[in-house]
C-alpha positions as CSV (number, residue, x, y, z in Angstrom):
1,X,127.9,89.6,79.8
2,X,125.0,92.1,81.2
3,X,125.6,95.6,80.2
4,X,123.5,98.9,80.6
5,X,121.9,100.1,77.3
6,X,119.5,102.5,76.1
7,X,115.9,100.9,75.8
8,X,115.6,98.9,72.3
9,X,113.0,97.3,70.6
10,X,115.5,94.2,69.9
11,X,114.7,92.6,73.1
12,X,110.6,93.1,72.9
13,X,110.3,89.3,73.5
14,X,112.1,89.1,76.6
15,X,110.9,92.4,77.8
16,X,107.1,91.0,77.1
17,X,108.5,87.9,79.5
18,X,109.8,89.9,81.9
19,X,106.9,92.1,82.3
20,X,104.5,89.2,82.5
21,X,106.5,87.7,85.4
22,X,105.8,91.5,87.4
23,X,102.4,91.3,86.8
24,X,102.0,87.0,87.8
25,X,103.7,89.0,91.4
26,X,101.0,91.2,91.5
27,X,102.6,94.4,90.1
28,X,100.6,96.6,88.0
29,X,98.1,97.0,90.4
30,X,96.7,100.6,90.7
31,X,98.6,100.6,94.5
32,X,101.5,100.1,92.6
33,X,103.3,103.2,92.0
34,X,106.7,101.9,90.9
35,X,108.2,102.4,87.7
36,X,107.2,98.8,86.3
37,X,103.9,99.0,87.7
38,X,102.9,102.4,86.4
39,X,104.0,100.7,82.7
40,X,102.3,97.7,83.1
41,X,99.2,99.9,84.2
42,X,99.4,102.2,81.0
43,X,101.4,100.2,77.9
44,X,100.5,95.9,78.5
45,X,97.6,95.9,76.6
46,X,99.6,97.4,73.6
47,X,103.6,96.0,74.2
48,X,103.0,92.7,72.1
49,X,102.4,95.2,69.0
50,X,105.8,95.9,67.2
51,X,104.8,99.9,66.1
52,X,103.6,100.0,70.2
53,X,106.5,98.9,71.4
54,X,108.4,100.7,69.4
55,X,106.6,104.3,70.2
56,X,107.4,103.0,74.0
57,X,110.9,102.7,73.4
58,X,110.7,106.3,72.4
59,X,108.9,107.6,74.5
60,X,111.4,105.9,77.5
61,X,114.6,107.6,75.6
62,X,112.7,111.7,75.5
63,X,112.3,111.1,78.9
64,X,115.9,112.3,79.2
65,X,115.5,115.5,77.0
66,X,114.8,118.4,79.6
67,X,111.7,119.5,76.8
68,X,109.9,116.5,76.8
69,X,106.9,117.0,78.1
70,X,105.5,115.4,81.3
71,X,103.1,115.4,84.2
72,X,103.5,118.4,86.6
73,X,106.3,117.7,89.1
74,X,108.2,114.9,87.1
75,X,111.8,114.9,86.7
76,X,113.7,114.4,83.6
77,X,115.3,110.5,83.5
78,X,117.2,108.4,81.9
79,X,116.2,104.7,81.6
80,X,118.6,102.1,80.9
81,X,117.9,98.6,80.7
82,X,120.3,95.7,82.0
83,X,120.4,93.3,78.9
84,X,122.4,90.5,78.0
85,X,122.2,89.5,74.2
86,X,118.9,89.5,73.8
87,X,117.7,89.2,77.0
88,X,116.6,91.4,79.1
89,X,117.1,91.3,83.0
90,X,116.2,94.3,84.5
91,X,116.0,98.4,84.3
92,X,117.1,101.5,85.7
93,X,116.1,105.3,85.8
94,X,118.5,107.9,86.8
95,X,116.3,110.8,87.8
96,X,117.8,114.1,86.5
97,X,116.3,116.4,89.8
98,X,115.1,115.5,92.8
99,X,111.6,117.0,93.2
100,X,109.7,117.0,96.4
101,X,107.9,113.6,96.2
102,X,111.8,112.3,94.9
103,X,113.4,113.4,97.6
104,X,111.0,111.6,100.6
105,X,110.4,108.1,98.2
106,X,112.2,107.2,95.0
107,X,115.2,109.3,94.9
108,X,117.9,110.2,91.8
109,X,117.8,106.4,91.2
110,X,115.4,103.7,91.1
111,X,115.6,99.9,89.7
112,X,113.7,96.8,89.1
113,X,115.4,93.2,88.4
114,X,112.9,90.4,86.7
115,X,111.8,88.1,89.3
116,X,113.7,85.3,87.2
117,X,116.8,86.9,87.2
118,X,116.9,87.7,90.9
119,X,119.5,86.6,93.4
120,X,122.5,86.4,90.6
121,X,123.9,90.1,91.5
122,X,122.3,91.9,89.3
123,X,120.7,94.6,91.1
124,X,124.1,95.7,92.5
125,X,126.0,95.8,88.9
126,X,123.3,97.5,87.3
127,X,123.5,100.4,90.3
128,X,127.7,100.3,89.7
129,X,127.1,100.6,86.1
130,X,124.3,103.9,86.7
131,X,126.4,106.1,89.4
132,X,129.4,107.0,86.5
133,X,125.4,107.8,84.4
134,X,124.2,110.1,87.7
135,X,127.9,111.9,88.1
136,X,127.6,112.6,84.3
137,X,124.3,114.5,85.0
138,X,126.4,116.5,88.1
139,X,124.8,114.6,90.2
140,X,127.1,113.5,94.0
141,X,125.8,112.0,95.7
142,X,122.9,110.4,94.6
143,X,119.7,109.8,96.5
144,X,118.6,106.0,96.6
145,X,115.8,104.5,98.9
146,X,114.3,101.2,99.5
147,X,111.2,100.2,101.7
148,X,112.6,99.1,105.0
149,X,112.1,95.5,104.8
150,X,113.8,95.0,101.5
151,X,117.2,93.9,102.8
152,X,118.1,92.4,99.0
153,X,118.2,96.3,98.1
154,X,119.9,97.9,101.0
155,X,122.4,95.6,100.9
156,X,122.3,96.4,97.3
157,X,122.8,100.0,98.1
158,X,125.1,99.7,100.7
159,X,127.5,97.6,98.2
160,X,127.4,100.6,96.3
161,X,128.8,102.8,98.8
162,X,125.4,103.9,100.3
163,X,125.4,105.7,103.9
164,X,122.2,105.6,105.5
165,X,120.4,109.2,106.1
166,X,117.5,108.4,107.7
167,X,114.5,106.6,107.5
168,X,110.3,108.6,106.6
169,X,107.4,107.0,105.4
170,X,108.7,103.4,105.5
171,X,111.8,104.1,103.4
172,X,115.3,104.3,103.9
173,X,117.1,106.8,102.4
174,X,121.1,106.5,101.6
175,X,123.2,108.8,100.0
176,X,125.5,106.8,97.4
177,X,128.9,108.8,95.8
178,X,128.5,108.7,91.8
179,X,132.5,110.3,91.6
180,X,134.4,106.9,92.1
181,X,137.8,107.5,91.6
């Protein structure tokens, strides 16, 4: 059964897999400013190294400690990845603070699903699994967009209890509640 964890280096092989099938989509690609591509772009030539890998790992988990240094206007986040046994489907990074650019494209929340394990419901468990993550971090509602043809993700978002706020620069934006009761 897929479960949210914190990044590990016991799944390195299926991550490799995983990232590989991004990049044979085209991500990675210096127009790609997602999460996955922005990796790809600055850790694939060194992932398939176990001490690499591993310093990637930990760099990913002191992303969530307010100290940890980062580029000017980034927000603290946790990223958790959507495993099962050793394999692993998919992430997601709950952004501590909305900053400026956050709040018009990205938002509190942002998720990527390997192209392989796609269409199974997996998007929409992982984002279940993250809002009780974002309401721990006194975060309600949380801020989630999608580009405005993606309909796999808005009805992702929407199955999450999303409400549609507007619509700038090509994305939708939808507030989601992270206090279920």
């Amino acid at each position: 059964m897929p479960a949210l964890t914190p990044p590990t280096e016991r799944v390195q092989a299926s991550f490799l897999a995983a990232m590989a099938e991004f990049q044979a989509e085209g991500r990675g690609d210096r127009q790609d400013h997602t999460m996955v591509g922005t990796e790809i772009r600055r850790y694939a030539a060194t992932w398939h190294r176990p001490e690499a890998f591993a310093r990637y790992v930990a760099d990913l988990r002191a992303q969530a400690l307010p100290d940890t240094p980062r580029p000017a206007g980034w927000a603290p986040d946790t990223t958790l990845w959507w495993v099962d046994g050793d394999e692993y489907l998919g992430r997601i990074s709950v952004r501590h603070r909305l900053t400026p650019q956050l709040r018009e494209v990205g938002g509190h929340i942002g998720y990527d699903v390997r192209p392989t394990a796609r269409r199974r419901g997996h998007a929409t468990a992982m984002l279940r699994a993250a809002l009780p993550v974002a309401h721990r971090l006194a975060i309600d509602p949380a801020l989630v967009t999608c580009d405005v043809d993606n309909l796999a993700s808005r009805r992702v978002i929407e199955r999450n209890g999303g409400v549609l706020a507007d619509e700038r620069a090509g994305k939708l934006r939808f507030w989601v509640p992270t206090g279920r009761p």
